[in-house]
TORDOLUM-145802 format. One line per field, with one value per residue: residue in three letters; x, y, z of N, C-alpha, C in turn; residue number from 1. Coordinates in nm, 2 decimals. Layout:
N
aa: c(ALA ...)
n_u: c(X ...)
n_v: c(Y ...)
n_w: c(Z ...)
ca_u: c(X ...)
ca_v: c(Y ...)
ca_w: c(Z ...)
c_u: c(X ...)
c_v: c(Y ...)
c_w: c(Z ...)
i: c(NUM ...)
***
This chain:
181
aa: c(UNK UNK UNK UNK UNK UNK UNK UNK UNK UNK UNK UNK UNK UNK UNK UNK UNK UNK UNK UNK UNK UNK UNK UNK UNK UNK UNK UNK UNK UNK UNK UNK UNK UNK UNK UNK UNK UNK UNK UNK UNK UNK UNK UNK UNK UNK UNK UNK UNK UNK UNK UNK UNK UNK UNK UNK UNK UNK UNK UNK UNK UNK UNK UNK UNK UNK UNK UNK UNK UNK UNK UNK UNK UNK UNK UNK UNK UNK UNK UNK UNK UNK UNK UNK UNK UNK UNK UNK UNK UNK UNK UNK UNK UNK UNK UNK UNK UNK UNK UNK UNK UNK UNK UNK UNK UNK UNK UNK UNK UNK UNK UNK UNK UNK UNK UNK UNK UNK UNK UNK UNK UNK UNK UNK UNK UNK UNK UNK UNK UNK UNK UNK UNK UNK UNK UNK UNK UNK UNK UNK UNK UNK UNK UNK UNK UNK UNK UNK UNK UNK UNK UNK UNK UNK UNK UNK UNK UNK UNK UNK UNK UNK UNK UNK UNK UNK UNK UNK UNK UNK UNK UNK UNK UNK UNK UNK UNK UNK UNK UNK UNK)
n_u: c(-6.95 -6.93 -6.72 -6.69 -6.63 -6.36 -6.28 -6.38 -6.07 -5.91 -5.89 -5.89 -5.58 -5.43 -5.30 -5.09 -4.95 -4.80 -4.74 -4.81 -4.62 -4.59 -4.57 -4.49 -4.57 -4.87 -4.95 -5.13 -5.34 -5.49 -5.72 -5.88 -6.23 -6.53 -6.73 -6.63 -6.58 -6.67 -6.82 -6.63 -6.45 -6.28 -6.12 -6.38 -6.43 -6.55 -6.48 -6.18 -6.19 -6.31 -6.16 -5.95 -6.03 -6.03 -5.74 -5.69 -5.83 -5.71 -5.46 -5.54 -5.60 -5.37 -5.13 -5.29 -5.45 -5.76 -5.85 -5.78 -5.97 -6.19 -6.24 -6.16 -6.42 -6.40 -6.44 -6.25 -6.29 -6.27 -6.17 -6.15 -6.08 -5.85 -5.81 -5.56 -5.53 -5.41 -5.29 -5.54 -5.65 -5.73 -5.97 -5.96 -5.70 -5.44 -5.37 -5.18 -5.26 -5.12 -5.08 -5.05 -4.92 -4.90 -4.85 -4.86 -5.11 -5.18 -5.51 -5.51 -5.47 -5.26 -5.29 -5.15 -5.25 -5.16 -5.19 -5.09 -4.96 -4.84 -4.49 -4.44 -4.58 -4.73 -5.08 -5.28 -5.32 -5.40 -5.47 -5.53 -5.74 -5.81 -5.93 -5.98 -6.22 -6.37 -6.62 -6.76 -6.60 -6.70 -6.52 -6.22 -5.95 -5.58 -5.39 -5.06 -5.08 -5.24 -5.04 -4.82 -4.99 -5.01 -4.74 -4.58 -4.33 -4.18 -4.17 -4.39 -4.35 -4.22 -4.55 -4.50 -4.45 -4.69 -4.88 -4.92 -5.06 -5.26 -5.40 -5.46 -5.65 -5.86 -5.90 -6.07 -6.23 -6.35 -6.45 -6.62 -6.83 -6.94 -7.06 -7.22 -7.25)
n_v: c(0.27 0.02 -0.16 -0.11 0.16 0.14 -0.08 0.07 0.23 0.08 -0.06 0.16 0.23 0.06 0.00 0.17 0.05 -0.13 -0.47 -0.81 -1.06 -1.43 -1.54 -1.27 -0.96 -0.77 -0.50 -0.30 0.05 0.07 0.24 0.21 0.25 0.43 0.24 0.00 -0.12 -0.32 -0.38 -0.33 -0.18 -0.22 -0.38 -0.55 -0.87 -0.97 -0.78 -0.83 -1.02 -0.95 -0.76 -0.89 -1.03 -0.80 -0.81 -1.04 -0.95 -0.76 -0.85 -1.05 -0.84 -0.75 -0.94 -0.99 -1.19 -1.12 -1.06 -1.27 -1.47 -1.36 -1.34 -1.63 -1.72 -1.79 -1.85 -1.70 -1.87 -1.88 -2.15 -2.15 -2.08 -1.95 -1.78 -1.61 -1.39 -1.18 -0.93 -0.59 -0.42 -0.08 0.18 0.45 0.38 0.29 0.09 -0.19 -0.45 -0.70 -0.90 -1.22 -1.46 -1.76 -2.04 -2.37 -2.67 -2.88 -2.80 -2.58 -2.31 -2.16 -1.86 -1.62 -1.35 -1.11 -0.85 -0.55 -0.34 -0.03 0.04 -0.22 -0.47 -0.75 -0.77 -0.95 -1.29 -1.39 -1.73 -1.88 -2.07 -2.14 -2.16 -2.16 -2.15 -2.36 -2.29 -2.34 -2.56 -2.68 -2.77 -2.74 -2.58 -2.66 -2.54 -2.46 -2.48 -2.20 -2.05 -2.04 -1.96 -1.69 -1.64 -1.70 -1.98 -2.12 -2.41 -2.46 -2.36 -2.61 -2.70 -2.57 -2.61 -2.52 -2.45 -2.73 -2.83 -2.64 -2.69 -2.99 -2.96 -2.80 -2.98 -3.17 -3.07 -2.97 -3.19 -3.33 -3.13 -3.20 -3.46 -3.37 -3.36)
n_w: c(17.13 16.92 16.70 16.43 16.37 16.42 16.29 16.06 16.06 16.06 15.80 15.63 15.67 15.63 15.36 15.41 15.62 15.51 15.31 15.45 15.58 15.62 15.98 16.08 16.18 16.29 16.34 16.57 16.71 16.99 17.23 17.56 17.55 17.69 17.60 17.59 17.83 18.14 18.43 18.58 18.51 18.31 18.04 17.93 17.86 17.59 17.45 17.41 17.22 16.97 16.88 16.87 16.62 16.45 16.43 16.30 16.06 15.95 15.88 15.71 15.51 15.44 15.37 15.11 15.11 15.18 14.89 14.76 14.86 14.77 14.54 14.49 14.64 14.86 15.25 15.52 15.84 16.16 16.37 16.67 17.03 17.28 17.57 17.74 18.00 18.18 18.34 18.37 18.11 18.17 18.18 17.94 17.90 17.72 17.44 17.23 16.98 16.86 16.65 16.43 16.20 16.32 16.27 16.03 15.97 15.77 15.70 15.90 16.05 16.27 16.50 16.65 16.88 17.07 17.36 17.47 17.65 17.75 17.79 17.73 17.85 17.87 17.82 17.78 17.57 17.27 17.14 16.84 16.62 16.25 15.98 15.58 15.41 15.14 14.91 14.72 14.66 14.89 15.08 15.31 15.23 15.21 15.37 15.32 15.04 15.00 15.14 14.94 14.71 14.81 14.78 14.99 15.01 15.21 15.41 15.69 16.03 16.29 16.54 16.87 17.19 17.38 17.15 17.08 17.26 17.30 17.03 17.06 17.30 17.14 16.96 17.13 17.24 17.04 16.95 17.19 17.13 16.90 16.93 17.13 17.36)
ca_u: c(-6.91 -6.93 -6.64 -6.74 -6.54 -6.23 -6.26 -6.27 -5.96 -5.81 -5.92 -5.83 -5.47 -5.42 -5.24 -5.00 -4.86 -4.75 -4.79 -4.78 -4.58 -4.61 -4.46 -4.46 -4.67 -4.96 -4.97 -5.26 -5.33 -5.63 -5.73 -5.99 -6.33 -6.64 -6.80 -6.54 -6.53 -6.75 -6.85 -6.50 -6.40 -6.17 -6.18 -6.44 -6.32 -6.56 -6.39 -6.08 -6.21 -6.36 -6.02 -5.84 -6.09 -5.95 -5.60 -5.69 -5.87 -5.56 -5.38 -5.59 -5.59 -5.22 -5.11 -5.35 -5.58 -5.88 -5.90 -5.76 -6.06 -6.31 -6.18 -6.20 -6.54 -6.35 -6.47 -6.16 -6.32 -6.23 -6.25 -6.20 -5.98 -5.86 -5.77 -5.54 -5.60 -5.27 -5.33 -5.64 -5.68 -5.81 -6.07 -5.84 -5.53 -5.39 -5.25 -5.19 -5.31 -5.00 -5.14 -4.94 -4.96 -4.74 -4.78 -5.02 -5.10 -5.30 -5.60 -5.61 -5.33 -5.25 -5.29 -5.15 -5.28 -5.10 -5.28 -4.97 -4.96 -4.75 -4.42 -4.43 -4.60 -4.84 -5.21 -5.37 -5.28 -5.54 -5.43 -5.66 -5.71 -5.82 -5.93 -6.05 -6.32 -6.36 -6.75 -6.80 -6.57 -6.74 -6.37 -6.10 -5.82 -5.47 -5.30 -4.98 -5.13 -5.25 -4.89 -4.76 -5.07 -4.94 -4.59 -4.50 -4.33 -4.07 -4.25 -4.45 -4.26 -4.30 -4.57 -4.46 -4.54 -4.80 -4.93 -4.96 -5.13 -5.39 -5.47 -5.51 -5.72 -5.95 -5.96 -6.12 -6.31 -6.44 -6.54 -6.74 -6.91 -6.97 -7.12 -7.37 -7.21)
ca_v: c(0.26 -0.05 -0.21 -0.07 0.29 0.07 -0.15 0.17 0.34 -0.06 -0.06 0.31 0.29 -0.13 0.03 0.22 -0.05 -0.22 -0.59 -0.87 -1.18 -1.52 -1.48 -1.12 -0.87 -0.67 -0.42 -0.23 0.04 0.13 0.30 0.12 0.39 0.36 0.16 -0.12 -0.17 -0.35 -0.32 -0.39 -0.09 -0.26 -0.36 -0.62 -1.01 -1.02 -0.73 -0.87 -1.13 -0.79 -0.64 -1.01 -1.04 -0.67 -0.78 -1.12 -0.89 -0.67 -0.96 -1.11 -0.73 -0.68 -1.03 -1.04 -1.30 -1.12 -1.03 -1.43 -1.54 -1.30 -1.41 -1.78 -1.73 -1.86 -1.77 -1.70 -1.91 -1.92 -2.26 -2.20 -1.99 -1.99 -1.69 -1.59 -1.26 -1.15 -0.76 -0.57 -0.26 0.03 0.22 0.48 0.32 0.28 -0.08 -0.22 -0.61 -0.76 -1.04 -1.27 -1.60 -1.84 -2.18 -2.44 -2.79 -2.94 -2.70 -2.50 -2.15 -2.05 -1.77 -1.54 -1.22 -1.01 -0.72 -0.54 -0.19 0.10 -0.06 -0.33 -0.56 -0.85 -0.78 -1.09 -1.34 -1.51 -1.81 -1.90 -2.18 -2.11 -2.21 -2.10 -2.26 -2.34 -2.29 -2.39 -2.68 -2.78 -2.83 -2.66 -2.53 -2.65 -2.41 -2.48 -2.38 -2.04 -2.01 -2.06 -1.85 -1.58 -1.62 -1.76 -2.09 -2.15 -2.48 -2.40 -2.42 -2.71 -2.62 -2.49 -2.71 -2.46 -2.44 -2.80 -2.82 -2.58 -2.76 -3.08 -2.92 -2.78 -3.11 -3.25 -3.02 -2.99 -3.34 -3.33 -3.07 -3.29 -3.57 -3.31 -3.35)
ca_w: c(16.99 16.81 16.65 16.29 16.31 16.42 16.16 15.93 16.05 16.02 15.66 15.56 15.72 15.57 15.27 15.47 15.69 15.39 15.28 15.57 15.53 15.74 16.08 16.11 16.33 16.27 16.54 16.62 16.81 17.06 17.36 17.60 17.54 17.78 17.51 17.60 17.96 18.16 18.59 18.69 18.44 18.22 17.87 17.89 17.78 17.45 17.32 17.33 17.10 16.88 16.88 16.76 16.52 16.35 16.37 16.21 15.91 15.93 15.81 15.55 15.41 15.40 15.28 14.98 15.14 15.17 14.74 14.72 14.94 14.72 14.41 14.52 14.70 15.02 15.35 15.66 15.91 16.30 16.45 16.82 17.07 17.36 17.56 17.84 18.12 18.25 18.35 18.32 18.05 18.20 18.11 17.89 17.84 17.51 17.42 17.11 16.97 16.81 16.58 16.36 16.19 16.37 16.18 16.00 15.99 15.69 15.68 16.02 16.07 16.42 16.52 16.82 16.99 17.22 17.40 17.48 17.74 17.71 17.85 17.65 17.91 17.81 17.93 17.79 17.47 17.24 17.05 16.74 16.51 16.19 15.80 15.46 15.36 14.92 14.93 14.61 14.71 15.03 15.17 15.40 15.16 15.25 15.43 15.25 14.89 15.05 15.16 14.80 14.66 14.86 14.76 15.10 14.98 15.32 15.55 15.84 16.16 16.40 16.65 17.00 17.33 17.41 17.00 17.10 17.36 17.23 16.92 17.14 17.37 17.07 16.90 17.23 17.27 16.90 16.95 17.27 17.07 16.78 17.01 17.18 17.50)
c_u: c(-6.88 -6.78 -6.57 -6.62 -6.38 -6.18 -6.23 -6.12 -5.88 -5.79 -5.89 -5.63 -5.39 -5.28 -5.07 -4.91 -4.79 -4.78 -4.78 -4.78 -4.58 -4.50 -4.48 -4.52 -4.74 -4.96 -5.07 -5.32 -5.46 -5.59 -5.89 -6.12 -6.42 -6.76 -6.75 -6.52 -6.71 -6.76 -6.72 -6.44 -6.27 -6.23 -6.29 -6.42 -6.41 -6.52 -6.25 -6.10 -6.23 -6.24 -5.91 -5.85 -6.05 -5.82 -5.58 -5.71 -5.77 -5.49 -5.41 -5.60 -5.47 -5.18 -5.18 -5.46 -5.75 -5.96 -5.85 -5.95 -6.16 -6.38 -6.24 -6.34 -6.54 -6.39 -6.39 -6.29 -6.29 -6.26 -6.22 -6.04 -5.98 -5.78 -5.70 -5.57 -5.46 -5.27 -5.44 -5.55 -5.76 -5.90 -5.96 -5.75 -5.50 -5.29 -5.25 -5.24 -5.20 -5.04 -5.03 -4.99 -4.89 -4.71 -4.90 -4.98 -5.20 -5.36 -5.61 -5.42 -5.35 -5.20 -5.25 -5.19 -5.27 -5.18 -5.13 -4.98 -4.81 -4.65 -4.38 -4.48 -4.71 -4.99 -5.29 -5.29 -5.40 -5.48 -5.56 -5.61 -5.79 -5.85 -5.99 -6.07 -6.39 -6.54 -6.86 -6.71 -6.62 -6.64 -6.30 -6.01 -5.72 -5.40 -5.14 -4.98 -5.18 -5.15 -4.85 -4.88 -5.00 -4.79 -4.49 -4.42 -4.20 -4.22 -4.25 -4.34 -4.31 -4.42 -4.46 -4.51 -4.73 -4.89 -5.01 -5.07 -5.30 -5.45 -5.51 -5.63 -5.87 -6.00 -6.05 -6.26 -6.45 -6.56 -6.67 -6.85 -7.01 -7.08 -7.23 -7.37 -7.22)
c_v: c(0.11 -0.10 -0.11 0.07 0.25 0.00 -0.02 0.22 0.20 -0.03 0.05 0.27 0.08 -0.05 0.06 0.19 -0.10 -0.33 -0.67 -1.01 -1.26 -1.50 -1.35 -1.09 -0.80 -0.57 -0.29 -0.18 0.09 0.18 0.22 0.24 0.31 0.21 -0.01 -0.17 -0.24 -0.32 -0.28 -0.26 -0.09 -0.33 -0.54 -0.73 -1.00 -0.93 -0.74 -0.97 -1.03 -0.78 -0.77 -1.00 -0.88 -0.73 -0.93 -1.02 -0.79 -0.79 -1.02 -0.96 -0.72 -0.80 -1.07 -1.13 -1.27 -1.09 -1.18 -1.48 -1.50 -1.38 -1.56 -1.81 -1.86 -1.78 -1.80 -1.78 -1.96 -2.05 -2.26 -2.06 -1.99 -1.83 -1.65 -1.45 -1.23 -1.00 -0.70 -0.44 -0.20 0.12 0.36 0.46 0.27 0.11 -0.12 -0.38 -0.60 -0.90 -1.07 -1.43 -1.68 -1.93 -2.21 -2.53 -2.81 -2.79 -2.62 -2.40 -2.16 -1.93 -1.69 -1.36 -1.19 -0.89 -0.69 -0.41 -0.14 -0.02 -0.23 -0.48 -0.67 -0.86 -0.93 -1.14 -1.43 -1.60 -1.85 -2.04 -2.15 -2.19 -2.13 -2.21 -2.20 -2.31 -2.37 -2.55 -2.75 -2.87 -2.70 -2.69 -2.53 -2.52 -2.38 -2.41 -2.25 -1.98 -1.95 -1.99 -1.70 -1.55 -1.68 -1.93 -2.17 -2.29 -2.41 -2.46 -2.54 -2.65 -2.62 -2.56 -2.60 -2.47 -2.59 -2.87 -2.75 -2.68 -2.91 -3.08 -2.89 -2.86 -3.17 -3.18 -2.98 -3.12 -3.37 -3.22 -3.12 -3.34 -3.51 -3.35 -3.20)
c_w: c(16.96 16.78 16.51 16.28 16.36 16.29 16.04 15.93 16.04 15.84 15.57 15.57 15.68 15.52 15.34 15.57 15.61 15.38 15.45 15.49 15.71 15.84 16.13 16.20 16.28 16.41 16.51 16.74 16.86 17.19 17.43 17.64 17.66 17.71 17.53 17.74 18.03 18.38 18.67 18.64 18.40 18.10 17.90 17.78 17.65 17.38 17.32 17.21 16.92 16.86 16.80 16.65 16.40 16.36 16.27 16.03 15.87 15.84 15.69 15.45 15.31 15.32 15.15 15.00 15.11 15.00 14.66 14.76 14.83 14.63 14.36 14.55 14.80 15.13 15.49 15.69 16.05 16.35 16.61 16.88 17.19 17.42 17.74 17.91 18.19 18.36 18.28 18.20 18.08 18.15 18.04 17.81 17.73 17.53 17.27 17.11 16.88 16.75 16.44 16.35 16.24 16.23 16.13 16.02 15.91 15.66 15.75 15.97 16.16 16.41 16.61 16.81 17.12 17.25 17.47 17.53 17.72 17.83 17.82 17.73 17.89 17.93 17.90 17.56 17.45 17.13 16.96 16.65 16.39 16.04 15.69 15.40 15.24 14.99 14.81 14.57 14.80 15.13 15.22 15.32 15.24 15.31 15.38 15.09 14.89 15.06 15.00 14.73 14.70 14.85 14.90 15.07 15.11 15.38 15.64 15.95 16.25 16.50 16.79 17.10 17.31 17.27 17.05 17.20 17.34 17.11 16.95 17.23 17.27 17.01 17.02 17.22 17.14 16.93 17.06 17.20 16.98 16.84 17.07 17.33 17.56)
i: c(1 2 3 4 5 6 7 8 9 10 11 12 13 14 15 16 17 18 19 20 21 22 23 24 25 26 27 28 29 30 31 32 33 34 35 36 37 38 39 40 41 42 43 44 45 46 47 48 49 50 51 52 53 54 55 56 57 58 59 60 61 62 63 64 65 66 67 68 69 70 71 72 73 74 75 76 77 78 79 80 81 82 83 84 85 86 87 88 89 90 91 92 93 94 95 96 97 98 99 100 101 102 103 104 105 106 107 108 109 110 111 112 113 114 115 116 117 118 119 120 121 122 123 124 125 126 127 128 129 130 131 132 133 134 135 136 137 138 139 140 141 142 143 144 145 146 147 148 149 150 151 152 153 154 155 156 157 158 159 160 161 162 163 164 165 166 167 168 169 170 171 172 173 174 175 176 177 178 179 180 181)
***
């Protein structure tokens, strides 16, 4: 199975979490099906990226973003990610993804993802970087004026060594990209 009948029971059951403000938690939960494992028979690493990817769209649901973005004819856009492996998930096992916006800077949001097992123990964390891009502007929309669209009007928190560290790492790595290295 696909992603697609996740994403519906995300999208059906949005309402019913209630709104989602900066900071908070999305928490979402799964079980790891045969559809998701791979030789080793655990959840296979590009569906953790799958599984982020719903609790990011969990979030742009609940906060209003995604009928801002429509609206606007803004399109979320991921710019990079980086992802840690701590403990596997079993073929089975139920864990939830714990996604939340930390902070911004300029145009990008970070992003964290917890994969989180019964017991509350950390199987793997995906940090994200992030924008919404005007289209009909041909620019990356402050992340600040999103805030304040959304009624969030508190400043973003400093980043976090580690926050830092990431977004240094992706800048580099953007760039060797650039260059065609």
């Amino acid at each position: 199975m696909y992603v697609w009948a996740r994403f519906a029971r995300m999208a059906a059951t949005a309402g019913r979490r209630g709104g989602y403000t900066f900071g908070a938690d999305s928490r979402l939960t799964f079980r790891c099906l045969p559809t998701d494992i791979d030789f080793n028979l655990h959840l296979n690493n590009a569906r953790y990226m799958m599984l982020a990817d719903l609790g990011r769209i969990d979030i742009f649901l609940r906060s209003g973003l995604w009928a801002l973005a429509r609206e606007r004819r803004w399109a979320p856009m991921l710019g990079g990610l980086q992802t840690v492996f701590a403990r596997e998930i079993r073929l089975w096992q139920r864990f939830d993804v714990v996604s939340s916006l930390e902070t911004w800077e300029g145009t990008a949001v970070i992003g964290r993802h917890r994969f989180v097992l019964d017991g509350g123990m950390t199987a793997a964390i995906i940090l994200t970087t992030a924008g919404i891009y005007d289209r009909s502007g041909r620019r990356f929309v402050p992340m600040g004026d999103i805030a304040h669209m959304l009624g969030h009007d508190a400043p973003p928190r400093p980043l976090t060594e580690a926050e830092s560290v990431f977004v240094a790492s992706h800048a580099n790595l953007r760039s060797l990209a650039k260059t065609g290295r």
